[in-house]
C-alpha positions as CSV (number, residue, x, y, z in Angstrom):
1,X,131.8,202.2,272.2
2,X,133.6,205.2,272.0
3,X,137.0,205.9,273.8
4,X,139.3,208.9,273.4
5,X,143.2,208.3,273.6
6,X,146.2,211.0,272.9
7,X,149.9,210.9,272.8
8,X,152.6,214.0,272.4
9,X,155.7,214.0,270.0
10,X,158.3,216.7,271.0
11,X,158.7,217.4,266.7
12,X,162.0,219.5,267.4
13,X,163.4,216.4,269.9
14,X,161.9,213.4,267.7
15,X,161.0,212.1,270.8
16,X,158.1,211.6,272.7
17,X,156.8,214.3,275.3
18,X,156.6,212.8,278.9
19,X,155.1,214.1,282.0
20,X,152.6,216.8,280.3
21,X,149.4,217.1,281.6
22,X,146.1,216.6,279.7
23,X,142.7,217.1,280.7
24,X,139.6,216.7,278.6
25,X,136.4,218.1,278.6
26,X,133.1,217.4,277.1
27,X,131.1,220.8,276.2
28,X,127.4,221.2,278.2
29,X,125.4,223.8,278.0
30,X,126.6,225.6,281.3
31,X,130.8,225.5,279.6
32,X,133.2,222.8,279.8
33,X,132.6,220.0,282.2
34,X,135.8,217.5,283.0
35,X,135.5,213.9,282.1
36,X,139.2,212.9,282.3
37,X,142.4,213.5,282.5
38,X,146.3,212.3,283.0
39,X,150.0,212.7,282.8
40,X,152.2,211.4,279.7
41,X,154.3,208.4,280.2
42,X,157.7,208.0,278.9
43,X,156.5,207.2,275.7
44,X,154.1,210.6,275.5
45,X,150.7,208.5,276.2
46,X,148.3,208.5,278.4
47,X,146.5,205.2,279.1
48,X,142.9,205.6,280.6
49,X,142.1,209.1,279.5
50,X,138.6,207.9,278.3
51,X,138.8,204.3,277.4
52,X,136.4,202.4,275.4
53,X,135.3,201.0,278.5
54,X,133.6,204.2,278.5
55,X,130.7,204.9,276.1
56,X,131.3,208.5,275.9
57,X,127.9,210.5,274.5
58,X,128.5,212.4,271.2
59,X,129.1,215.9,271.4
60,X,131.9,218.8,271.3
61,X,135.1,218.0,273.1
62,X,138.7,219.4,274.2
63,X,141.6,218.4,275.1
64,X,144.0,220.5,277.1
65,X,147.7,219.9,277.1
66,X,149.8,221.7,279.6
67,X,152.9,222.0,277.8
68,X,154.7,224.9,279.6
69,X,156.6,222.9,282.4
70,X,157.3,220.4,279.7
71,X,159.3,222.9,277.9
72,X,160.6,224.6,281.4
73,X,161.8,221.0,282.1
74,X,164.2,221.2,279.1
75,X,165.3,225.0,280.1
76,X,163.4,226.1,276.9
77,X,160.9,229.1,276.1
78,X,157.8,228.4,274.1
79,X,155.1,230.3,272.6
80,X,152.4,228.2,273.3
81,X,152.0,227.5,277.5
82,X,149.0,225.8,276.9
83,X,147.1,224.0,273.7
84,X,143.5,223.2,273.6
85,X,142.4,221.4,270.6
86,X,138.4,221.0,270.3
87,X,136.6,218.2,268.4
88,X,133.4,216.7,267.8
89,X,133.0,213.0,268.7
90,X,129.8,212.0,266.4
91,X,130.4,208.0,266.1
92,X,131.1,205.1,268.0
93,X,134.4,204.7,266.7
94,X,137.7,205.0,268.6
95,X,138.9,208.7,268.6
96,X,142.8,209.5,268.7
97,X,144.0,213.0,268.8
98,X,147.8,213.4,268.7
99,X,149.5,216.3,269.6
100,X,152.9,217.4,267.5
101,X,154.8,220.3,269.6
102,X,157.8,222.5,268.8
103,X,159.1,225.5,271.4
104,X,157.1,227.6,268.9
105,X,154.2,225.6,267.1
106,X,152.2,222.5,267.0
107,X,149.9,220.8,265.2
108,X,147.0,217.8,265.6
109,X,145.3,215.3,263.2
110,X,142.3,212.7,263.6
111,X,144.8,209.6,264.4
112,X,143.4,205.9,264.7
């Protein structure tokens, strides 16, 4: 079964990045439908996003982080108010997207 996890590092902190929302999406034909979606935890993860209790369908997929207030919290501007990063889930493995963030960039890998 496939399940879909995330967590946030704050790269300029080295710490993680609590209390940002994230909501997914899976991609239909009509647009973007929500399947999910949470608050980081102290340690920048959100448990039961899409779990492998799930089986979620392949398809196109996108996660939506929220990371304005996170940086408003720490009385800091960013670039980026919002990140969406899009993948495609096309096996039954376990899919984990990490997010790296900075005031002014960020970046995202396949994670296990």
């Amino acid at each position: 079964m496939t399940g879909i996890s995330t967590h946030i590092l704050d790269t300029a902190r080295g710490q993680p990045a609590e209390n940002v929302p994230v909501t997914l999406y899976k991609q239909s034909e009509g647009g973007w439908i929500e399947v999910g979606q949470g608050t980081t935890n102290n340690d920048g993860r959100i448990t039961g996003l899409a779990t492998d209790e799930v089986n979620l369908p392949e398809g196109v997929y996108k996660l939506d982080f929220a990371i304005l207030d996170y940086f408003k919290q720490l009385e800091q501007k960013c670039f980026y108010p919002e990140v969406s990063v899009i993948f495609e889930v096309c096996d039954d493995r376990h899919h984990h997207v990490p997010l790296l963030i900075s005031p002014f960039g960020y970046s995202t890998y396949r994670g296990s």
